[in-house]
GUPA-67029 format. One record per residue: x, y, z of N, C-alpha, C, CB in turn; residue number from 1. Coordinates in steps of 0.1 Angstrom, whole numbers, plus 5000, padded with zeros to 4 digits. Each point is the difference from the previous one (the first is absolute). Glycine has a CB too. Layout:
N
[torlo [X,Y,Z],[X,Y,Z],[X,Y,Z],[X,Y,Z],NUM]
...
This chain:
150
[torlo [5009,4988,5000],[4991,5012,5000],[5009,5012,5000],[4981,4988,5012],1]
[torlo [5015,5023,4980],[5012,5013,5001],[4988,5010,5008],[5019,4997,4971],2]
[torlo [4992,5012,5028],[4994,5008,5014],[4995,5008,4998],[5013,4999,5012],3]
[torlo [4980,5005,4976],[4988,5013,4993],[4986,4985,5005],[5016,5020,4967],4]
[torlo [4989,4967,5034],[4988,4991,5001],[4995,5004,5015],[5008,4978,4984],5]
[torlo [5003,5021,5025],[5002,4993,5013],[4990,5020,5006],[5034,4973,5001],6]
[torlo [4972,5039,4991],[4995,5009,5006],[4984,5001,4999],[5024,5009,4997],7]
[torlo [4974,4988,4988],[4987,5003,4996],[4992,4989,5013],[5005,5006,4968],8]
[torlo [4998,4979,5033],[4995,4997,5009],[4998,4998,5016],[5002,4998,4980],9]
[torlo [5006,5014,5023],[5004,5008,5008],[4985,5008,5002],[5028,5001,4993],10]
[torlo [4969,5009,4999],[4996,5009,5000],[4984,4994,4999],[5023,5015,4990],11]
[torlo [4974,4978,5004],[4990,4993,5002],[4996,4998,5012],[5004,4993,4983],12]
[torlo [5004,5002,5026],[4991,4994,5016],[5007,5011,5008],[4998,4969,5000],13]
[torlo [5008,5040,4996],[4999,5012,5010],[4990,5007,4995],[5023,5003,5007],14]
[torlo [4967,4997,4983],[4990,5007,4998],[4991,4996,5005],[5007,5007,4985],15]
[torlo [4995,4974,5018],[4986,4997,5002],[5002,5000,5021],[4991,4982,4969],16]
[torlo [5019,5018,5036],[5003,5005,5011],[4998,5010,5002],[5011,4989,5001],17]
[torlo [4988,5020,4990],[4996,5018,5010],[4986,4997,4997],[5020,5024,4996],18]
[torlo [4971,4970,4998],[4989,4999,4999],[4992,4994,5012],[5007,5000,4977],19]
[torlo [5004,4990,5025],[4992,4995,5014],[5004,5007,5013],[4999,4977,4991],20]
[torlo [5011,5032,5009],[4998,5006,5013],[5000,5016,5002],[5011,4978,5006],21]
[torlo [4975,5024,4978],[4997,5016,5000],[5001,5007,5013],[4983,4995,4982],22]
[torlo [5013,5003,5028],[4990,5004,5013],[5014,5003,5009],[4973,4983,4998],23]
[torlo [5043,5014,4997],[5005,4999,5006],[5005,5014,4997],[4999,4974,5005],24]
[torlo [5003,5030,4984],[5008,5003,4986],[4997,5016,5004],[4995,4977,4977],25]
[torlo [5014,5036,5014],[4998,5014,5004],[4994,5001,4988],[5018,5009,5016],26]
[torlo [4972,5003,4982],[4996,5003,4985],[5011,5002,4989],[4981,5009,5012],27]
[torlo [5030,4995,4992],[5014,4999,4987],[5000,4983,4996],[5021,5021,5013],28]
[torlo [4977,4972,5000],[5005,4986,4995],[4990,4990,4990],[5014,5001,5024],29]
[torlo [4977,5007,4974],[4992,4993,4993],[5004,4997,4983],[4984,5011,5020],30]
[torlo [5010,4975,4978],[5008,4999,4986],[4991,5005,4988],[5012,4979,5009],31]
[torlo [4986,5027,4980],[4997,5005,4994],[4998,4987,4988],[5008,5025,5013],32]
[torlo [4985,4975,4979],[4999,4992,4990],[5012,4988,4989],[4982,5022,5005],33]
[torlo [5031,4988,4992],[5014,4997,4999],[5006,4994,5007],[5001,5014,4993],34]
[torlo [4993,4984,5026],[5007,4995,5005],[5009,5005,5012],[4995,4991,4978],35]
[torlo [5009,5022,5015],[5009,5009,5010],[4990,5007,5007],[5020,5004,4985],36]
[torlo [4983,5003,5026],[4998,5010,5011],[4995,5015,4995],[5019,4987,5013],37]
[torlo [4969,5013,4995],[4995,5015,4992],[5006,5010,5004],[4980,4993,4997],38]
[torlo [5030,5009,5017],[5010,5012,4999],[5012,4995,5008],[4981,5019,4998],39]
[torlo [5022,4992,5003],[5019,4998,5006],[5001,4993,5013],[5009,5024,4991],40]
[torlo [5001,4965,5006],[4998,4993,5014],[5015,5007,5012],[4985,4973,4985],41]
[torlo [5010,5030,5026],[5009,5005,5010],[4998,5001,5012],[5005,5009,4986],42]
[torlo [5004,4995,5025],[4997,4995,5016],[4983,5005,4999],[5030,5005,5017],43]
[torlo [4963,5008,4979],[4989,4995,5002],[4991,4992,5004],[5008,5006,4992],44]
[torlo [4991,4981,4997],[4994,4986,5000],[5008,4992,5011],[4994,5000,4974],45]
[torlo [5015,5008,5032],[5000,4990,5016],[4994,5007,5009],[5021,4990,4998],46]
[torlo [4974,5025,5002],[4993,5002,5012],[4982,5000,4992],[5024,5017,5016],47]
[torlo [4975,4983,4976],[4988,4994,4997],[4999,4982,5007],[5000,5020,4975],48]
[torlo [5009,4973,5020],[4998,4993,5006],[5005,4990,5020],[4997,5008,4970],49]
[torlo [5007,5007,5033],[4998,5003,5016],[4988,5002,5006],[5019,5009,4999],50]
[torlo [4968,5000,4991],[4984,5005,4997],[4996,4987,5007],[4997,5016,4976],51]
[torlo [5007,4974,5015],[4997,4986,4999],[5000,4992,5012],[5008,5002,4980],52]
[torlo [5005,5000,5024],[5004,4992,5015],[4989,5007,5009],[5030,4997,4999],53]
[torlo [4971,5019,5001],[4995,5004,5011],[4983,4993,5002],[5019,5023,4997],54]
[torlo [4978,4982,4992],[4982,4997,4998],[4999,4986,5004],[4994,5016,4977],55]
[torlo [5010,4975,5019],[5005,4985,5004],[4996,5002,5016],[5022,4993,4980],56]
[torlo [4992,5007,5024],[4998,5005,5016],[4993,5004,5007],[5011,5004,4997],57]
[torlo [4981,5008,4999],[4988,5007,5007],[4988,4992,4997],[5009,5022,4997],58]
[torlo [4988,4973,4991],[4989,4995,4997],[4997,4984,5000],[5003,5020,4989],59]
[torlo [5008,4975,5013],[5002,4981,5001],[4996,4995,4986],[4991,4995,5027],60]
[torlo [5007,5012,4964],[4996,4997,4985],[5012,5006,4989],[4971,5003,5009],61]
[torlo [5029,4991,4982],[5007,5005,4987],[4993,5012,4992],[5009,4975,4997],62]
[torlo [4998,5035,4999],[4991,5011,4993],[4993,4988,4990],[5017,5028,5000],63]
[torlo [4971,4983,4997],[4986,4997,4991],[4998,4987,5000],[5002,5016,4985],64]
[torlo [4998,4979,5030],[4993,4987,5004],[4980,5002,4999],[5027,4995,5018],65]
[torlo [4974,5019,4988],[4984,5003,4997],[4995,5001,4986],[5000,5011,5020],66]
[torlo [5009,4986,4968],[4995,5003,4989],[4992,4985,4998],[5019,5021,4990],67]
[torlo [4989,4966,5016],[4997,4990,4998],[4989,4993,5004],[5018,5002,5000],68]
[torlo [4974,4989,4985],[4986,4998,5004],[4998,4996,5012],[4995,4995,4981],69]
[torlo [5012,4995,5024],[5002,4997,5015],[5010,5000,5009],[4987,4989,4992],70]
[torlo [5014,5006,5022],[5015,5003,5004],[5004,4984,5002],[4998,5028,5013],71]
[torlo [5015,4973,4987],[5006,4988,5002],[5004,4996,4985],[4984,4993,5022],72]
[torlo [5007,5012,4969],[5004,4992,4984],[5005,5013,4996],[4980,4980,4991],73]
[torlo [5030,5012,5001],[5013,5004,4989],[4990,5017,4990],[5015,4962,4995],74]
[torlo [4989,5046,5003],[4997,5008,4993],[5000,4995,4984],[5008,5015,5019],75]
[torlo [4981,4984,4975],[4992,4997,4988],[5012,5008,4988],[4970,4999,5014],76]
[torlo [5036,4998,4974],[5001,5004,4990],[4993,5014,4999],[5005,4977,4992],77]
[torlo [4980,5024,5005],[4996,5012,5004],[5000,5011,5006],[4996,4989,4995],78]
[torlo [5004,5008,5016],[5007,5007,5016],[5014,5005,4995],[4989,4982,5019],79]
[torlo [5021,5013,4978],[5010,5000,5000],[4996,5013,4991],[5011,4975,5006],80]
[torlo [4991,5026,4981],[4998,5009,4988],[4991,5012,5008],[5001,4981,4978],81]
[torlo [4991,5020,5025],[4990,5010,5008],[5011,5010,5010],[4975,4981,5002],82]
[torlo [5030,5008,5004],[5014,5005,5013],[5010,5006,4986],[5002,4976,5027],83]
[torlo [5001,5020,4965],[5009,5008,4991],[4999,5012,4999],[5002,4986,4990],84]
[torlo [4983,5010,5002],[4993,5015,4994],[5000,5015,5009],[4983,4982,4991],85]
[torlo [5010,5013,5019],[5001,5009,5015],[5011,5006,5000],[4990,4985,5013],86]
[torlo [5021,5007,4993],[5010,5004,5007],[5010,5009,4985],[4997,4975,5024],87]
[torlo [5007,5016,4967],[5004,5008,4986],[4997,5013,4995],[4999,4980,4995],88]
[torlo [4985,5016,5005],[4994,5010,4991],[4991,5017,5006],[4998,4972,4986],89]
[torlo [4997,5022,5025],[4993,5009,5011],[5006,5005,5014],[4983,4988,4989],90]
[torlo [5032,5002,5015],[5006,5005,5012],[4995,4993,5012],[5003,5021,4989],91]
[torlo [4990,4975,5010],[4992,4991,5013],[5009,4992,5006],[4979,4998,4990],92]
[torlo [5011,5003,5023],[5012,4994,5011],[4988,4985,5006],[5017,5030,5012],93]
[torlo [4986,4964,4995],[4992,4990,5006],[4993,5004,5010],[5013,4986,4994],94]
[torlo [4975,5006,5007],[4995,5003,5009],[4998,4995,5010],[4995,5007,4988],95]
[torlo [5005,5000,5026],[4999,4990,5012],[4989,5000,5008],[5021,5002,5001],96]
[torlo [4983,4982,5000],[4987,4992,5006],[4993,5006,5012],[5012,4981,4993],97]
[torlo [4974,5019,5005],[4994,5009,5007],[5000,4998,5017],[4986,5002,4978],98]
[torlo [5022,4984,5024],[5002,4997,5014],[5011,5006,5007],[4989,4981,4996],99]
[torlo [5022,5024,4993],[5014,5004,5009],[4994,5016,5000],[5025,4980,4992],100]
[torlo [4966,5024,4999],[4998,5017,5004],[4991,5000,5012],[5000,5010,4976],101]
[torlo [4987,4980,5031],[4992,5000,5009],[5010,5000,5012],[4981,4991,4987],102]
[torlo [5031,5003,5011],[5012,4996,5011],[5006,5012,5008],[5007,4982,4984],103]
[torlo [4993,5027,5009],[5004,5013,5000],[5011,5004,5011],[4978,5004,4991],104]
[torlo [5029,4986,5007],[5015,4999,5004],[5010,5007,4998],[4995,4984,4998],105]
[torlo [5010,5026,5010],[5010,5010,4993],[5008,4997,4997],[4996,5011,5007],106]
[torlo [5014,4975,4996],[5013,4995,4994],[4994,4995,4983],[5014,4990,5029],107]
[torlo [4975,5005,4972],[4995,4994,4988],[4996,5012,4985],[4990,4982,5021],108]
[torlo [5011,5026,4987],[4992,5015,4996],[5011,5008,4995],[4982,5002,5017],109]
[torlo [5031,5000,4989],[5015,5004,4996],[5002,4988,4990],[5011,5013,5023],110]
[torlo [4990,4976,4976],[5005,4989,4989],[4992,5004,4987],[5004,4978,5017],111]
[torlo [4983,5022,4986],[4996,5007,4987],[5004,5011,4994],[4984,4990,5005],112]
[torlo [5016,5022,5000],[5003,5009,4999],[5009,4998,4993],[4991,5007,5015],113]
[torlo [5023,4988,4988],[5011,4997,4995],[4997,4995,4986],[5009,4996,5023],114]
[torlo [4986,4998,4983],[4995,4991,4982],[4995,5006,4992],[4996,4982,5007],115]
[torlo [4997,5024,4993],[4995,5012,4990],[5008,5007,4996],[4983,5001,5008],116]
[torlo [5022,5004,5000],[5015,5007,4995],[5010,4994,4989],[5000,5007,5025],117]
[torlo [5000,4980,4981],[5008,4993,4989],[4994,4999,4990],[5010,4990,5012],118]
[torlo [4978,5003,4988],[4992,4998,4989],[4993,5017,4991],[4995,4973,5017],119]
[torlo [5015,5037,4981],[4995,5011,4989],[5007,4998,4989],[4994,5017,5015],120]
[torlo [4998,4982,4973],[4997,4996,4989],[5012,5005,4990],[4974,4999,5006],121]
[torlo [5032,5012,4996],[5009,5006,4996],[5011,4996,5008],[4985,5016,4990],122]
[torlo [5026,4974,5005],[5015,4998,5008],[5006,5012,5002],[5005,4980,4991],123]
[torlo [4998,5029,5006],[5007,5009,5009],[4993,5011,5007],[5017,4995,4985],124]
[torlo [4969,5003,5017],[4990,5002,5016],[5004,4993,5008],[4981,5003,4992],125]
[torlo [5022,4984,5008],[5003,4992,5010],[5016,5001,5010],[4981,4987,4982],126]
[torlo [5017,5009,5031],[5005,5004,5012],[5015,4993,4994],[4977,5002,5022],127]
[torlo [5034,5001,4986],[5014,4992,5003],[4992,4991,5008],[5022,5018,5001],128]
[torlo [4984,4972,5001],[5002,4987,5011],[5002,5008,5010],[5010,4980,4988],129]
[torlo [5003,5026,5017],[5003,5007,5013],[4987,5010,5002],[5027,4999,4997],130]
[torlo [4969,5009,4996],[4985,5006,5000],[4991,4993,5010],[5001,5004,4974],131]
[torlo [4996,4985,5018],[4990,4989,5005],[5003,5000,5011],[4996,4986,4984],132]
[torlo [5018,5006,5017],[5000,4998,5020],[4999,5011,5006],[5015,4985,5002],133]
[torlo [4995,5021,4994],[4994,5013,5009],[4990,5007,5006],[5013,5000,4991],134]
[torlo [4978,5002,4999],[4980,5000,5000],[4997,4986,5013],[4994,5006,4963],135]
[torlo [5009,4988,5033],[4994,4986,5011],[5008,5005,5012],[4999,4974,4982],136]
[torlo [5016,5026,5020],[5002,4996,5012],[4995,5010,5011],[5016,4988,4989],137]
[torlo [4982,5030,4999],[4996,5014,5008],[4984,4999,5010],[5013,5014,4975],138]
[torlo [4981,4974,5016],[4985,5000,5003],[5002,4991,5005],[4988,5010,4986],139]
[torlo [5017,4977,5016],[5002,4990,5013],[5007,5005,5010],[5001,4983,4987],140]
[torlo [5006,5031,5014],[5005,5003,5014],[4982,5003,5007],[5032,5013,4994],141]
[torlo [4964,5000,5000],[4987,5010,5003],[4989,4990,5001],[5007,5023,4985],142]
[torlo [4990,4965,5008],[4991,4989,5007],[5005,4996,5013],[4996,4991,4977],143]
[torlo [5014,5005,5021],[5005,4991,5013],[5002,5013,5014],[5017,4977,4982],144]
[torlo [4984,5032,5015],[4996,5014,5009],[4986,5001,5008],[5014,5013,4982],145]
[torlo [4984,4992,5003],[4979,4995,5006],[4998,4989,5009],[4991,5006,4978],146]
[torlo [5015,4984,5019],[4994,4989,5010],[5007,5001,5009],[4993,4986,4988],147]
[torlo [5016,5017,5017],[5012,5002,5013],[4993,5010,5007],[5023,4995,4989],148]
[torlo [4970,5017,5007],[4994,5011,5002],[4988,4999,5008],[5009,5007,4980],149]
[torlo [4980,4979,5017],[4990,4995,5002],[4997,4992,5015],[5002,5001,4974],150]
């Protein structure tokens, strides 16, 4: 096999790999029809995908688990493309589950926060990593105040 083979089939199951883990993905990383990435990939798409960790965390769910017909099952081909569309085309962020907002947890409440932050649609809106911590650790002192306070 020569290596124009070995790449092309390369490029095939990394396409059909970002396909399966859209929900994970920043709107740059999305693959466009060709195959390639619809914009510039850079540290960015690692604090987009910190958005990820955080929302995870706060929420015990994977972003756009609520898009899913049900919970527990795998996000539908459809689903999947819808979460593209969204997030690619309109900027959208995930949404969270209506039980961690009734929670109204303030450590839960800074993680999102955070995550939204990460998650703006435009990469260079989005925070440094050091940013991030810093945002978290300012508002985990002033939580952990309040309660010491109490």
């Amino acid at each position: 096999m020569s290596t124009p083979h070995i790449l092309i089939a390369t490029k095939k199951v990394l396409t059909r790999l970002s396909f399966f883990f859209l929900q994970w993905k920043s709107p740059e990383e999305q693959v466009g029809l060709d195959g390639n990435s619809i914009g510039d990939l850079n540290e960015k798409v690692d604090i987009y995908a910190l958005g990820n960790l955080l929302f995870r965390f706060a929420t015990g769910k994977g972003p756009w688990r609520e898009m899913a017909a049900s919970d527990g099952v795998p996000l539908s081909p459809e689903e999947k493309e819808r979460i593209a569309h969204l997030k690619a085309k309109e900027g959208k962020m995930p949404m969270v589950p209506k039980k961690t907002l009734e929670l109204n947890d303030p450590y839960i409440n800074i993680m999102l926060k955070a995550a939204e932050w990460c998650y703006q649609f435009k990469p260079e809106s989005r925070p440094s990593a050091r940013n991030v911590a810093v945002f978290l650790d300012k508002w985990r002192k002033r939580i952990d105040a309040a309660f010491i306070d109490h």
